[in-house]
C-alpha positions in Angstrom: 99.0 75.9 109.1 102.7 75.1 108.4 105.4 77.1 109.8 109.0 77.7 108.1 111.4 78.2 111.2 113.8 80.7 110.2 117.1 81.8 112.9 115.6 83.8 115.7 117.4 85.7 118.5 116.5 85.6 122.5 115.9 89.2 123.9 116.9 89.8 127.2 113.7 89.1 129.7 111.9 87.3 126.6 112.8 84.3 127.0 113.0 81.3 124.4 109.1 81.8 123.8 107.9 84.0 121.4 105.2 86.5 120.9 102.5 86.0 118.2 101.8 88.3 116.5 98.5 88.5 113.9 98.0 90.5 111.0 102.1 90.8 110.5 101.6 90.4 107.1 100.1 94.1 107.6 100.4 97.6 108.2 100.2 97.8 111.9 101.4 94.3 112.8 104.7 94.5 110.2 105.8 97.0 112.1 105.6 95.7 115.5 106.7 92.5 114.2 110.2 94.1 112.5 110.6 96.1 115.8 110.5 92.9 118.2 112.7 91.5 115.4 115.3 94.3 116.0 115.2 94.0 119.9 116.1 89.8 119.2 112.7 89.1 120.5 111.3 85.8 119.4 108.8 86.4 116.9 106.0 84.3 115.4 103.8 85.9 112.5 100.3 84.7 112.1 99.6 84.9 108.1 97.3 83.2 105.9 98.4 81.4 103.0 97.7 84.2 100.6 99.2 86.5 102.4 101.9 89.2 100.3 104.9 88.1 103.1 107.7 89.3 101.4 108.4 92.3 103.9 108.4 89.2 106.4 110.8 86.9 105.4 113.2 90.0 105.2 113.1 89.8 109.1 114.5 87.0 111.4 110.8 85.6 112.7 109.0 82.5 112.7 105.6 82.7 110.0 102.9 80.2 110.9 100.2 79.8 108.1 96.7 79.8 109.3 93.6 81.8 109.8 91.5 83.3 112.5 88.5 80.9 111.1 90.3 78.0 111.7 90.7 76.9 114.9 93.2 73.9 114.8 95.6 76.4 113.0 95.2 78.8 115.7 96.0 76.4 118.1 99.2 75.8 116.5 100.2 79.0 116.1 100.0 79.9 120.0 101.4 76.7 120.7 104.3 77.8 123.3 104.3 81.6 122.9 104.5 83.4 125.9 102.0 86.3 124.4 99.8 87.3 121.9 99.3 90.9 120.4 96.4 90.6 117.9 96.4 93.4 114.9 94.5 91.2 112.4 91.1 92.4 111.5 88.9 93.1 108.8 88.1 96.9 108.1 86.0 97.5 105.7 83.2 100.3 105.3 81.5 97.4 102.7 81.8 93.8 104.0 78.5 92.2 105.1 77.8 91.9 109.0 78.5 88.1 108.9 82.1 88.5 107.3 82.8 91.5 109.6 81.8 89.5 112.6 83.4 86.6 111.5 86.7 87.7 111.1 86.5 90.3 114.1 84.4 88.4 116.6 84.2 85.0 116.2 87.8 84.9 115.0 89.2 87.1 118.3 87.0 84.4 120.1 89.2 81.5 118.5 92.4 83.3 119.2 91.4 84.0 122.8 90.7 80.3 123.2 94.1 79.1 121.3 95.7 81.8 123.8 94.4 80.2 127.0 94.9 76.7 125.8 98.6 77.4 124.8 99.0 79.5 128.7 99.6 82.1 127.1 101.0 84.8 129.8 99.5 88.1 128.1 96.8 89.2 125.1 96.7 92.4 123.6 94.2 93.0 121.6 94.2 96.1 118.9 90.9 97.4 118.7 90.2 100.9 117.5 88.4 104.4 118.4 85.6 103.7 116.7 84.0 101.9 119.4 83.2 105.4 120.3 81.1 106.1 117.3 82.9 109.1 116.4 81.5 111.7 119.1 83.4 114.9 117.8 84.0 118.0 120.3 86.0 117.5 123.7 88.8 114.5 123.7 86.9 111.3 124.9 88.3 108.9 127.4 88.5 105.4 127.6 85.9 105.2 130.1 82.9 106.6 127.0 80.4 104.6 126.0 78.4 105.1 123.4 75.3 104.2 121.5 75.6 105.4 118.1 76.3 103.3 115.1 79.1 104.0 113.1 79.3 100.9 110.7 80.0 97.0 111.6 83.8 97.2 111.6 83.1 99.6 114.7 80.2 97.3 116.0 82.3 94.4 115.8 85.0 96.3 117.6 83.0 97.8 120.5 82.6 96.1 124.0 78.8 96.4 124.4 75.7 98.6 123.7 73.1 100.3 125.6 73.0 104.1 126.7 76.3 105.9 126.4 77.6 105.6 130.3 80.9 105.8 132.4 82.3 102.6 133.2 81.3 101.5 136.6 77.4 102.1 136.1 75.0 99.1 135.9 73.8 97.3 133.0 72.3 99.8 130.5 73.5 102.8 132.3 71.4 105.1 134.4 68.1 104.0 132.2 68.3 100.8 132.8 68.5 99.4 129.3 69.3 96.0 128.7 73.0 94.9 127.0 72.9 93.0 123.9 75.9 90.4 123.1 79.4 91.5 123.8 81.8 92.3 120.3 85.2 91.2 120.5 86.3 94.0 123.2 84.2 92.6 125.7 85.2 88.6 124.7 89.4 89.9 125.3 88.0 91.0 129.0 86.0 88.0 129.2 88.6 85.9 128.3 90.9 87.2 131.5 88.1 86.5 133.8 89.2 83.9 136.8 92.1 83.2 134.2 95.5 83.1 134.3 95.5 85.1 130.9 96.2 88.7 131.2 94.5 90.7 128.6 95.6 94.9 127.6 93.0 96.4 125.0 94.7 99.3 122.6 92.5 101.4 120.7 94.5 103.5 118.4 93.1 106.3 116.0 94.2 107.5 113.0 97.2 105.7 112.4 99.7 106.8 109.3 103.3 106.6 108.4 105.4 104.3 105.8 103.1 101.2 104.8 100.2 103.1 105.3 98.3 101.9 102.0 94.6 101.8 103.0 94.6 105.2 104.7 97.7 107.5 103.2 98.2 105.9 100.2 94.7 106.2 99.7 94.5 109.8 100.0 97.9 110.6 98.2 96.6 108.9 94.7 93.6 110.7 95.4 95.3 113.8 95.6 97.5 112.9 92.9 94.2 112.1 90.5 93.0 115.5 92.2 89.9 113.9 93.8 90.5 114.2 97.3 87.4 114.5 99.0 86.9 116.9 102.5 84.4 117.2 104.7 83.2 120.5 105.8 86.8 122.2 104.6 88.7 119.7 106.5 88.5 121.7 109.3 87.7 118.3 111.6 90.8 117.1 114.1 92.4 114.1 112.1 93.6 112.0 115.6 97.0 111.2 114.2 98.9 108.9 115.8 102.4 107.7 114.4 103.0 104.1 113.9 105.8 103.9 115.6 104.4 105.8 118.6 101.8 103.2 118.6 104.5 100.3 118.8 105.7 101.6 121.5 102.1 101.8 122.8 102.1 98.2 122.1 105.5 97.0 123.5 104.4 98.5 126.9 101.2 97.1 126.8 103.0 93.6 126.2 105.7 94.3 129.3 104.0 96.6 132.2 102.9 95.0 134.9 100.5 97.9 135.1 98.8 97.0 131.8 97.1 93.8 132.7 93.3 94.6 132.5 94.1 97.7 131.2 92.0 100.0 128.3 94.0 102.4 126.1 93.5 105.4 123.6 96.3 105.5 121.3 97.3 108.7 120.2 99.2 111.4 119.4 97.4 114.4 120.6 98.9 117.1 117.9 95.4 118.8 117.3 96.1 118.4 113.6 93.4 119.1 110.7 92.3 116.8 107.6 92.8 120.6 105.5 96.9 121.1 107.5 97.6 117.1 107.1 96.2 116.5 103.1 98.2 119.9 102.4 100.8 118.9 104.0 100.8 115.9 101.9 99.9 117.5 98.4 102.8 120.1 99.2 105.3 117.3 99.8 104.1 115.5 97.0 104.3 118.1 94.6 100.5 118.2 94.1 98.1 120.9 94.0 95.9 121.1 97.8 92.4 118.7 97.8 90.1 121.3 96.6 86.5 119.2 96.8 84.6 120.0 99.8 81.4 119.0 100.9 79.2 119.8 103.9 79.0 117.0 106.8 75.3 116.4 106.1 75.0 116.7 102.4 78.4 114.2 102.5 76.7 112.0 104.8 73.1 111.3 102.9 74.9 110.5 99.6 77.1 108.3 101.6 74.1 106.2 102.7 72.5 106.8 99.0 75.8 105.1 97.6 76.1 102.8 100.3 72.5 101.1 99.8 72.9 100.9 95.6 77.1 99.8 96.1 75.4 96.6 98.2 72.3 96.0 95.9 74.7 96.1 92.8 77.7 94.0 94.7 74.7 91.2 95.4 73.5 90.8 92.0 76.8 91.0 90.2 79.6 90.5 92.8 81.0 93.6 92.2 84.4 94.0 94.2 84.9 97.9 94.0 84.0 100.2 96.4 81.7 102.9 96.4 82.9 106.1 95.9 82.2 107.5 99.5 80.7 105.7 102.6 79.6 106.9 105.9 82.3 105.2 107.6 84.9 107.9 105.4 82.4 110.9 106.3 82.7 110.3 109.8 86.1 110.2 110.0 86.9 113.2 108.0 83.9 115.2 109.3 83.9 114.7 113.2 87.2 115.7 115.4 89.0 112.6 116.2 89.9 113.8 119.4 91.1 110.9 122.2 92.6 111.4 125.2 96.3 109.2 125.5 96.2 110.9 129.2 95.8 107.1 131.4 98.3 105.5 128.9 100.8 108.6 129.6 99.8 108.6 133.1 100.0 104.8 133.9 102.6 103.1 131.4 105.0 106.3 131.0 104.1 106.5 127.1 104.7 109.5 125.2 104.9 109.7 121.2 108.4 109.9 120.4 107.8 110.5 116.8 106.5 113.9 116.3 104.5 115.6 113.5 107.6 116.9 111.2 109.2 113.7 111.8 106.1 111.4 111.1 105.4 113.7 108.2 108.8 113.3 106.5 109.2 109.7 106.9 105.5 109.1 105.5 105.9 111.2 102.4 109.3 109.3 101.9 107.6 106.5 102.0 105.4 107.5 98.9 108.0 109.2 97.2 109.7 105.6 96.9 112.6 107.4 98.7 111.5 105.2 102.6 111.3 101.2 103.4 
């Protein structure tokens, strides 16, 4: 890792340390990184060294090269920041287990360690909603586990298996079964443990907005091409959360005192289709509306019929493009993404500031070329 110092600001209560962030090179972690920026927080970007870091050096922050496999880099980048929010992480409905686990797992491991070594004040680590395996129906609560297997981004992600249960139960829930080794949530927790490292989990859910290109630039050239995909009609609830409303998420979770130990669901609550939000889109691109459909199941078994021949093909040939539909997208768009924000309301005195005309109009500016 090498680091190129650029001028950085002292915030008010922040001290001369600064926070790392990971995964600033990114969706998620750009923005949090250009809002800490703005506030003359200290900043310190974790980015590899092929990282696009353009948007970055725009912004008065530190970047320290390294990567979540390599230790000693890690190490250095902690190296006297007062806190750590970790957005880095590999999503991908087609990487093998080991390169999920390594990046997701192993690699929060490695961070958690750098963290406690550099005494590191407070870790907040970004997970996601899919620990939850995508239940559908009521809104779930941070306190649901569950048992079903959504794909080994989400496995990596989750804090431990065994019989859907509330928190507070035994081992294995009311049946008794076993636990099998701990994913990254459980290793943040772990990590705080009889240390003097505070962790806050986040798991947000369907996050959009401007820079959004693996999940609304996605489906705007695919409503452009006219081959936007639905499931069941769309009718499922999208859990949209603003990325802005999720910084803010994330700024608490980095400042309340309340925080420390703490699990969140991040989001916004608006009860919003896939059909309302890809018309939404189409209309404000000037497109016609997705008009493909397909019903959860039928979607789902070519999923896994596509799944099973993408990774054949991709071992014999190295193939680098994804299949054309994977479980992981069926899920999503086929099961209501409904999670309850009520304990991060409730606790840290969050509420989404950016609502859904507003998030709407900033995103399609975004793709219109008309936004940052």
């Amino acid at each position: 890792m090498s680091a190129r110092r650029r001028a950085v600001a002292t915030g008010a209560g922040g001290g001369d340390a600064p926070v790392l962030v990971t995964g600033a090179s990114g969706f998620i972690g750009g923005r949090l990184a250009a809002r800490l920026a703005a506030a003359g927080r200290p900043v310190r970007c974790l980015a590899r060294a092929s990282s696009h870091t353009a948007q970055l050096e725009r912004l008065e922050v530190e970047i320290a090269y390294g990567d979540l496999r390599d230790a000693d880099s890690l190490r250095r980048a902690a190296g006297g920041c007062a806190s750590v929010v970790h957005c880095a992480a590999l999503v991908s409905d087609w990487a093998t287990v080991e390169e999920v686990r390594e990046a997701n797992v192993l690699g929060t491991q490695r961070l958690l360690e750098a963290a406690r070594a550099a005494s590191v004040g407070r870790f907040v680590h970004v997970s996601s909603t899919d620990v939850y395996g995508h239940p559908g129906g009521a809104a779930v609560e941070e306190s649901f586990l569950s048992t079903v297997f959504c794909n080994w981004y989400s496995q990596s992600k989750r804090e431990r298996e065994g019989p859907a249960r509330r928190e507070g139960e035994g081992p294995g829930g009311a049946g008794g079964a076993a636990t099998v080794p701990r994913e990254a949530e459980a290793r943040a927790r772990a990590a705080a443990a009889g240390q003097a490292l505070e962790t806050v989990i986040l798991r947000p859910a369907t996050v959009y907005g401007p820079g959004s290109e693996d999940v609304i630039g996605e489906i705007a050239r695919a409503l452009r091409a006219h081959q936007m995909l639905l499931v069941d009609g769309g009718r499922a609830d999208a859990g949209l959360c603003h990325v802005d409303n999720l910084v803010d998420a994330m700024l608490l979770a980095l400042e309340h005192p309340a925080a420390a130990g703490a699990v969140y669901n991040v989001s916004d609550g608006l009860e919003v289709s896939w059909r309302r939000f890809t018309d939404d889109l189409a209309a404000g691109l000037g497109c016609p509306p997705a008009r493909l459909s397909l019903p959860y199941p039928l979607a789902a078994a070519i999923a896994v019929a596509l799944e099973c021949g993408y990774r054949l093909l991709r071992r014999a040939t190295g193939l680098s493009l994804p299949a054309l539909l994977s479980r992981q997208a069926v899920q999503v768009l086929g099961r209501d993404q409904r999670f309850s924000a009520e304990r991060l309301r409730r606790e840290l005195g969050w509420e989404p500031r950016v609502d859904y005309r507003a998030g709407l109009a900033d995103t399609l500016a975004w793709l219109r070329g008309e936004g940052t």
